[in-house]
C-alpha positions as CSV (number, residue, x, y, z in Angstrom):
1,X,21.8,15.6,-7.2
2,X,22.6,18.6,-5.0
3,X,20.0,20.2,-2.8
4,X,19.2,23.6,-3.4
5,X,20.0,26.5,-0.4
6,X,19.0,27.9,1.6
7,X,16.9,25.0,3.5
8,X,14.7,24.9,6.5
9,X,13.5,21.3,6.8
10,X,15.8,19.3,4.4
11,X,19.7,17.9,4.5
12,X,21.4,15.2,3.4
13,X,22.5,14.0,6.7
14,X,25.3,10.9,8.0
15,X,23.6,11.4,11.3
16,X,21.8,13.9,13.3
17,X,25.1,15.6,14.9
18,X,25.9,16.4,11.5
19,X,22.2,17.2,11.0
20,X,22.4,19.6,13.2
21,X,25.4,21.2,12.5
22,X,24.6,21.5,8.7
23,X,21.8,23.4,8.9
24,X,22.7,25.5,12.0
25,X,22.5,23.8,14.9
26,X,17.8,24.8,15.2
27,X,16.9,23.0,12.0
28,X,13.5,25.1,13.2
29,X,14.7,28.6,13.4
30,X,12.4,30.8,14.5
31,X,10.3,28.3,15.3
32,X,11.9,26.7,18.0
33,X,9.1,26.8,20.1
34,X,6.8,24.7,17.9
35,X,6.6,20.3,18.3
36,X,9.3,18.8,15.6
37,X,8.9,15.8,13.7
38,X,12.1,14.0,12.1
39,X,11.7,12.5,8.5
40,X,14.6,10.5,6.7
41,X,13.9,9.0,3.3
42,X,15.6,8.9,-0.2
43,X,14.1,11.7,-2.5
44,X,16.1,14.4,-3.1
45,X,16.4,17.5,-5.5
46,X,13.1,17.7,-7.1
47,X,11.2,14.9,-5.2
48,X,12.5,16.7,-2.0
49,X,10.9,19.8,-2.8
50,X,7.4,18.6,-3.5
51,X,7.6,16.4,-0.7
52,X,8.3,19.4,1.6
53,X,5.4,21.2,-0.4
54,X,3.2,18.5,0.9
55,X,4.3,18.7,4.4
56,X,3.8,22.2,4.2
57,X,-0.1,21.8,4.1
58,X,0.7,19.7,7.9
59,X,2.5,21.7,9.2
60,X,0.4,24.6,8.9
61,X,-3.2,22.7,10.2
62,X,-1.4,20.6,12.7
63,X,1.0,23.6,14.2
64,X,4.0,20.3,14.0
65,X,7.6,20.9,12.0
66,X,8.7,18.2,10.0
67,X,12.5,18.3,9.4
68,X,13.1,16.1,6.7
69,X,16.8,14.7,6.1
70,X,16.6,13.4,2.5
71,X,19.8,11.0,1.3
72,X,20.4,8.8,-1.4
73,X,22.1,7.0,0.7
74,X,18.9,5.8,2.4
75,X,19.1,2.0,2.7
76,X,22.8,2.6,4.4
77,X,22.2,5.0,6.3
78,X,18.8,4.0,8.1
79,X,20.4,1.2,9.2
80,X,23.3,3.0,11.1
81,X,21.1,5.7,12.3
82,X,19.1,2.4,14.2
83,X,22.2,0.9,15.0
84,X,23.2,3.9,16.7
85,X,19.8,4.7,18.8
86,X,19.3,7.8,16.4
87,X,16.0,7.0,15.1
88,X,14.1,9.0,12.9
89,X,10.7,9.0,13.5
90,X,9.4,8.7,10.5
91,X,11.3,6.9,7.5
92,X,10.1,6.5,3.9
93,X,10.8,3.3,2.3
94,X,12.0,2.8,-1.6
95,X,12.3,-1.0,-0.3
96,X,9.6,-2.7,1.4
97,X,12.5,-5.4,2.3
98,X,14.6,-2.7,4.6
99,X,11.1,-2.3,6.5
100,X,10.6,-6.4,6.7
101,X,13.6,-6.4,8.7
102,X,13.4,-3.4,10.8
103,X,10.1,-5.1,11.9
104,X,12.1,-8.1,12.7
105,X,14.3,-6.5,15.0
106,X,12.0,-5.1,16.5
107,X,12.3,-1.4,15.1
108,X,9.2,-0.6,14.0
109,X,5.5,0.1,15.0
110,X,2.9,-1.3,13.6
111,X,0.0,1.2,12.1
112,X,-2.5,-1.0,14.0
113,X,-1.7,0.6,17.3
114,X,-2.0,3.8,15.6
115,X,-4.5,4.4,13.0
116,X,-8.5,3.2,13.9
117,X,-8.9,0.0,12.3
118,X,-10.0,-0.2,8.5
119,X,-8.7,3.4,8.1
120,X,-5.4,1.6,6.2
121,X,-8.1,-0.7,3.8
122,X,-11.1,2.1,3.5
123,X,-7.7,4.4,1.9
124,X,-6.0,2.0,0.5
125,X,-7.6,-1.6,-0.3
126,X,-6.5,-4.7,0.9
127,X,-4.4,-5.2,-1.5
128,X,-2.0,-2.9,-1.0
129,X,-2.5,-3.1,2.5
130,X,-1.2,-6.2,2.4
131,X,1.6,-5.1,0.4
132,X,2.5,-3.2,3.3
133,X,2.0,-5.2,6.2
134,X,4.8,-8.2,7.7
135,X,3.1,-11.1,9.6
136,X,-0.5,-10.0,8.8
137,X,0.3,-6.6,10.6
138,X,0.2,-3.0,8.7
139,X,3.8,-1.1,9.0
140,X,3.8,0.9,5.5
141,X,1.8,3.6,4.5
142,X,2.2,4.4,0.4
143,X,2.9,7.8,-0.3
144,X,3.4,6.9,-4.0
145,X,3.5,4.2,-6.6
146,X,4.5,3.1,-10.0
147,X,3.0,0.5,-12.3
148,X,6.3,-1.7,-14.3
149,X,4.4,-3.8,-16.2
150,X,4.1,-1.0,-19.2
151,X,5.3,-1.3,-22.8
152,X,5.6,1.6,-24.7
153,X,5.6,2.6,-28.4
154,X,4.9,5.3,-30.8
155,X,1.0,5.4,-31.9
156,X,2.4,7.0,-35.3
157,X,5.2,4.7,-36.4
158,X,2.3,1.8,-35.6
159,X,-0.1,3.3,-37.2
160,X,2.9,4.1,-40.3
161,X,3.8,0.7,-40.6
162,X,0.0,-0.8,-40.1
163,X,0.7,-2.7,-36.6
164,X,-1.5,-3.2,-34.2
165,X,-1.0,-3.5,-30.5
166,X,-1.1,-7.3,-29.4
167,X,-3.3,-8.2,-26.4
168,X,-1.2,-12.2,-25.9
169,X,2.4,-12.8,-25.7
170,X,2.3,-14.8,-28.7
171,X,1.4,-11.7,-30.9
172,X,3.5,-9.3,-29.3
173,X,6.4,-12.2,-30.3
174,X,4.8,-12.6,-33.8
175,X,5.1,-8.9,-34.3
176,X,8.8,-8.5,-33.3
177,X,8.8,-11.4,-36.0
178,X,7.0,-9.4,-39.0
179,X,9.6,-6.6,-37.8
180,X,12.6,-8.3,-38.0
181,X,11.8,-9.5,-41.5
182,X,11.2,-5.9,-42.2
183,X,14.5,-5.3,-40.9
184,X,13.2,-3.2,-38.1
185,X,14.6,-3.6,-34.5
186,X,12.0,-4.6,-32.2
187,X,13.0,-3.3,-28.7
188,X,14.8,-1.0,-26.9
189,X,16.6,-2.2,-23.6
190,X,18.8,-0.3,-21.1
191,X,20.1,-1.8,-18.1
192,X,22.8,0.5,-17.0
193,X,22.5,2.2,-14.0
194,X,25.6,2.9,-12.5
195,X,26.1,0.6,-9.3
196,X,22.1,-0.3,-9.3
197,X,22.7,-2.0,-13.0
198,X,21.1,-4.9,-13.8
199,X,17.5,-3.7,-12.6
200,X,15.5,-3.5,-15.3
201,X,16.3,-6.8,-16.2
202,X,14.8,-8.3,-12.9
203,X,11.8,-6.4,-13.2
204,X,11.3,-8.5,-16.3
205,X,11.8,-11.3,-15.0
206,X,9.2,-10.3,-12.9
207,X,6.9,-9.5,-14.9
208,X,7.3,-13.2,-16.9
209,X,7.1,-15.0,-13.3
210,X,3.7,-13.5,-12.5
211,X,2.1,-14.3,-15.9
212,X,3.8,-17.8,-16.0
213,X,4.0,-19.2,-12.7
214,X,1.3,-17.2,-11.4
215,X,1.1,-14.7,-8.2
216,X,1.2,-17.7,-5.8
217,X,4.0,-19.3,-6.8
218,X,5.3,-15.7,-7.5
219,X,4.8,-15.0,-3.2
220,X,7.0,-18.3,-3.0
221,X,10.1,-17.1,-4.9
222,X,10.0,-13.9,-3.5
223,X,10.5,-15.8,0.1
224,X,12.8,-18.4,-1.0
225,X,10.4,-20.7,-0.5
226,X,11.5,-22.1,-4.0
227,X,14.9,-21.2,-4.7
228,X,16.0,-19.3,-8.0
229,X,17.6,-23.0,-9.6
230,X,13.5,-23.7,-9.4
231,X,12.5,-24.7,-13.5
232,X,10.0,-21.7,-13.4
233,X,12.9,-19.3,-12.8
234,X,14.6,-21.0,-15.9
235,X,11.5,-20.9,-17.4
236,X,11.3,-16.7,-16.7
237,X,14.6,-16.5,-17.7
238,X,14.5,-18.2,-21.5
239,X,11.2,-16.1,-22.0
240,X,13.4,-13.3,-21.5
241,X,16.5,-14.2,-23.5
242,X,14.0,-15.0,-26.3
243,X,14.2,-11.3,-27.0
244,X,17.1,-9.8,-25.5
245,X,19.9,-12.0,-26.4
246,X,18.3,-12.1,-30.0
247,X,21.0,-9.4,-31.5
248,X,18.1,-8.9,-34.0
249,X,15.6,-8.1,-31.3
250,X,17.4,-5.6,-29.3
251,X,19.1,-2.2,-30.4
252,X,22.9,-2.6,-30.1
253,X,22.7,-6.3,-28.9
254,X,23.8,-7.3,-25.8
255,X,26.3,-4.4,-25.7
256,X,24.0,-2.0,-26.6
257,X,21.4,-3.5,-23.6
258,X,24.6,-3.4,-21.1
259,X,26.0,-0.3,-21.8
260,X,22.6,2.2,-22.1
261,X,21.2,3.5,-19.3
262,X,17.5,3.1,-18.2
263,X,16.6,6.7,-18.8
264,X,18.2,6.8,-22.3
265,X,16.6,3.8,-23.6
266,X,13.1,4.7,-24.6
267,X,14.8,7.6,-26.5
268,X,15.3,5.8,-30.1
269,X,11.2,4.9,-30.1
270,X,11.0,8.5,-31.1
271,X,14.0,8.9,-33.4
272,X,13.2,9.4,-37.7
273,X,13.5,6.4,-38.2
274,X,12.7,4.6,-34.9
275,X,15.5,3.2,-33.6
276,X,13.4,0.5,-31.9
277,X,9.4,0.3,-31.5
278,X,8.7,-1.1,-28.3
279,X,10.2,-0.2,-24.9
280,X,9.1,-2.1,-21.4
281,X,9.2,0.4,-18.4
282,X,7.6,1.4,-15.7
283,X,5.1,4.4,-15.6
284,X,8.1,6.7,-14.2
285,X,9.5,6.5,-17.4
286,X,7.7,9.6,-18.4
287,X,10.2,11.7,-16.7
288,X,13.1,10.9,-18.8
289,X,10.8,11.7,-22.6
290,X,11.9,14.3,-24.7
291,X,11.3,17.4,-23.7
292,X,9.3,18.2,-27.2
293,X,7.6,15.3,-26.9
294,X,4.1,15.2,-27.6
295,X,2.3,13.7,-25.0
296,X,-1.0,12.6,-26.5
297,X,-0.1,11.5,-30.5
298,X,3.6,10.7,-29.7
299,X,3.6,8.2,-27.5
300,X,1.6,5.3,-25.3
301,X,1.9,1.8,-23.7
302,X,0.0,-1.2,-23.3
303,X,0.0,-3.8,-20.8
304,X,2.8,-6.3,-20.8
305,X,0.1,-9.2,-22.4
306,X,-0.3,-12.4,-20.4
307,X,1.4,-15.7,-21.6
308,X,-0.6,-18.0,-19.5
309,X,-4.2,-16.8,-20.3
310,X,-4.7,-18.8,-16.5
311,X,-2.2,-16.1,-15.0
312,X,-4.2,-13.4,-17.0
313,X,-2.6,-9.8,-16.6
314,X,-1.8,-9.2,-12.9
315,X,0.6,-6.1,-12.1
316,X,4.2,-5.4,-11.2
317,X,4.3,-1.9,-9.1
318,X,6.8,-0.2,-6.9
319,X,6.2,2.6,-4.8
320,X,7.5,4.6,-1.5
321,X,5.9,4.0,1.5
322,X,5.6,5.8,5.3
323,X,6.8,4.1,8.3
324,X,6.9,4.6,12.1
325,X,10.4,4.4,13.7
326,X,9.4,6.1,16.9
327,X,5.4,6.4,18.7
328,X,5.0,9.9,19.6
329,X,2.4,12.1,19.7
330,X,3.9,14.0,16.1
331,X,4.4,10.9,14.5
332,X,0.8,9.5,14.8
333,X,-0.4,13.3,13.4
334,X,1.8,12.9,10.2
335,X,0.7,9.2,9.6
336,X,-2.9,10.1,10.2
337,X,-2.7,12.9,7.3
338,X,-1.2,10.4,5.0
339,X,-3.9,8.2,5.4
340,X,-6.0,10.9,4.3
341,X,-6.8,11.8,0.5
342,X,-5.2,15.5,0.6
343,X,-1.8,14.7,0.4
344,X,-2.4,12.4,-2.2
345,X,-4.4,14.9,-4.0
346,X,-1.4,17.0,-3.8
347,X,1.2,14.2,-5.2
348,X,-0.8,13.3,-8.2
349,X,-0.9,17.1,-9.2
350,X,3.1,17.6,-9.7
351,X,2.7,14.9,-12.2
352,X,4.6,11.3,-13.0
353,X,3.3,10.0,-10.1
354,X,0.6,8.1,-9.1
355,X,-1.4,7.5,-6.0
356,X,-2.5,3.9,-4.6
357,X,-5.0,6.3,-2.7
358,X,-8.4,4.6,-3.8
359,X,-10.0,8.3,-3.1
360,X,-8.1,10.5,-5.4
361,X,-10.0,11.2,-8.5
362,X,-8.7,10.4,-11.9
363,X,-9.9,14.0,-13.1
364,X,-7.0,15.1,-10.9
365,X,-4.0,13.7,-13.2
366,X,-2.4,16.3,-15.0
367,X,-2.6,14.6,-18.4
368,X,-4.4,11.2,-20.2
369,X,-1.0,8.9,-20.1
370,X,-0.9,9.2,-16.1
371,X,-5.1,8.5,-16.0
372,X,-4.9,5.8,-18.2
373,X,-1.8,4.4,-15.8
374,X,-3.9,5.5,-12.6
375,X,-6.9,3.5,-14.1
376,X,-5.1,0.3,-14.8
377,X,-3.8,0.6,-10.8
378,X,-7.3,0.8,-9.6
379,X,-8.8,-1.8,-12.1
380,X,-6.1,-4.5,-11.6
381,X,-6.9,-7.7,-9.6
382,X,-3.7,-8.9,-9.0
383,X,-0.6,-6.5,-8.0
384,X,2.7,-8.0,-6.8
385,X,5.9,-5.6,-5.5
386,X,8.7,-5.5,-7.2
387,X,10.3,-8.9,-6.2
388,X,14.0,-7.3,-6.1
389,X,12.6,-5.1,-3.4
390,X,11.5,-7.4,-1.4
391,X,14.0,-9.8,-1.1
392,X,17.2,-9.6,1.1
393,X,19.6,-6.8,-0.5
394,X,22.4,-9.2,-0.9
395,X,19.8,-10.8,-3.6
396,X,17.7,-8.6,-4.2
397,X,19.9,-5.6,-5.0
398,X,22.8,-7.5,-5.6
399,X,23.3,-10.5,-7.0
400,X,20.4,-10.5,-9.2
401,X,20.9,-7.3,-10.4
402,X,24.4,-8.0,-11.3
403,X,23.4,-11.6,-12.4
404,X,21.3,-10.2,-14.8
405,X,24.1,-8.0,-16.4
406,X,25.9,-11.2,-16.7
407,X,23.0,-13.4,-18.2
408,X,22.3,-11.0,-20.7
409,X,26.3,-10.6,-21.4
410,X,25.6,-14.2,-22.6
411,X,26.8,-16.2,-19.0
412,X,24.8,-19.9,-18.7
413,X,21.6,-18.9,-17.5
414,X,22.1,-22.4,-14.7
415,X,25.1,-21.1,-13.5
416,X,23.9,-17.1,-13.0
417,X,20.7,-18.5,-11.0
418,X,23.1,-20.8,-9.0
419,X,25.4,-17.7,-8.1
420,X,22.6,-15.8,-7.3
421,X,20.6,-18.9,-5.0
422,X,24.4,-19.3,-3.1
423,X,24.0,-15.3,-1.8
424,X,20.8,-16.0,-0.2
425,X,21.5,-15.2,3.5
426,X,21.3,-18.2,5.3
427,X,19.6,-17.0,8.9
């Protein structure tokens, strides 16, 4: 998405020649004077602009710049900035996984030497501290998260066609069964995303790990300390074929699933007739509904129900996160304010996003479908990253994204977890 002009403290940058070249050669103008703090990360357009709304508030009590270089590009580019000894010093992370490495080469600081101890857990929780830390040590502060494991539907087509919202895996099954014989589609499912196609699919599988195998076992797979040929990925995997290479469960088929994109997929729950009734995504789906849509009789989710009641109903959640490439002086001031509730505060107010911040207040969330998703974060006792995320990119955002497009095309599901377990880098 373009960036709009004119800009003080944002560019989509290769490096930080051409940084400085695109946006004049004093990306501080007249305030040249003032300490400078370089941000890279990947929002851009609108997620650009409230970020620098939020750095605005800093800038202004700590007297510190932040030039922020926003790229889609991020996970390429961060990589050649460090190669080339032209660090940011600050980068946000979409991918906990690019951050694991950068700590194991030895690129990043730890919060520990920064922030007073406990200040991470007091803001945060241990859980998601944990989430953010590599060999026990804290590297990534969240800015943001999302829950995944959300379906949604229309409370008026239920309510229309007397269904009721299952709380097991085995009713939400049985009801895709009564609609079926109703000759009803079940579920909408969009995989398409361009060259990133094929996510959706793993956050599914996902999902169906954690409430099968269990969050332990879950940890293992994540570090290929089972492999992907392991029986309870083939387990994760029928689960999810059970419904989307079902032609009669899935709008379009497996065509339809291959060839829609993720933010047009939820579209036919509110079509006259539904095209579909039930739509797994996560909580940022909200910024692809219809513009008309009625937020509090149209639409809501429930929880993706538990299939082991052992497993119960942990969570799936992404989120962007705050890291320190460089320890300076204006570095340590921006990760301090983060750590704080204000920006937080701020974040949760644009709206579609929510805050892992255990001090922002629910009352602050602009409408009930983000407090009821805010509430679910803070209740939940078991939360688990988005595996993909985490894992090297040649998996992670690779092969099983692209081995999911081909499992759901109808390829052996032995042979698409083989492919997938032979990419694992070997080192």
């Amino acid at each position: 998405m373009p960036l709009p002009l004119p800009l003080r403290h944002r560019c989509l940058v290769l490096s930080l020649a051409v940084l400085l070249s695109a946006c004049g050669g004093n990306p501080t103008g007249s305030n040249a004077d003032r300490p400078t703090i370089t941000v890279l990360g990947s929002l851009t357009g609108n997620g650009a602009d409230q970020l620098e709304e939020v750095f605005r508030d800093f800038e202004t009590s700590s007297g510190i710049d932040v030039i922020y270089e926003g790229t889609e590009a991020f996970a390429t580019i961060l990589p050649l900035r460090v190669e080339a000894g032209d660090l940011p010093q600050i980068a946000i992370f979409p991918q906990p996984g690019l951050m694991k490495n950068l700590v194991r080469s030895g690129h990043m600081v730890s919060l520990d030497q920064v922030l007073q101890a406990g200040t991470l857990e007091d803001a945060f929780g241990e859980q998601w501290l944990e989430l953010g830390s590599v060999d026990d040590r804290p590297y990534g502060l969240w800015l943001r998260a999302n829950v995944k494991s959300l379906v949604w539907y229309s409370p008026r087509q239920f309510a229309a066609q007397g269904y009721t919202v299952p709380t097991t895996w085995a009713e939400m099954m049985a009801l895709g069964e009564t609609m079926v014989a109703a000759g009803q589609v079940p579920w909408c499912v969009g995989i398409e995303g361009g060259d990133a196609s094929g996510w959706p699919a793993t956050d599914w599988i996902e999902d169906i790990m954690l409430r099968t195998a269990g969050p332990a076992v879950y940890d293992q797979w994540v570090n290929h300390d089972i492999p992907f040929t392991d029986p309870t990925v083939q387990r994760a995997l029928d689960y999810f074929g059970a419904i989307v290479r079902n032609p009669q469960w899935v709008l379009g088929g497996s065509v339809g699933v291959i060839s829609t994109s993720f933010q047009d997929a939820i579209n036919p729950l509110f079509t006259d007739p539904p095209g579909c009734y039930l739509h797994r995504q996560a909580s940022f789906v909200q910024s692809f509904f219809p513009e008309d849509l009625d937020l509090t009789t149209d639409v809501a989710f429930f929880p993706l129900p538990p299939i082991d009641p052992a497993q119960g109903t942990p969570l799936l959640v992404g989120g962007i996160a705050l890291g320190m490439l460089q320890d300076t002086p204006e570095a340590r001031s921006l990760m301090a304010y983060f750590a704080t509730v204000k920006p937080h505060e701020a974040w949760v107010n644009f709206g579609g996003y929510l805050s892992p911040h255990r001090q922002v207040s629910l009352d602050l969330y602009p409408d009930d479908l983000s407090r009821q998703q805010a509430a679910l974060l803070q209740e939940a006792t078991v939360i688990r990253f988005d595996g993909s995320d985490l894992m090297p990119s040649e998996v992670g955002t690779g092969t099983f994204w692209s081995g999911m497009v081909d499992y759901v095309s109808g390829s052996d599901r032995d042979r698409v977890l083989a492919d997938i377990e032979a990419s694992w880098p070997q080192n």
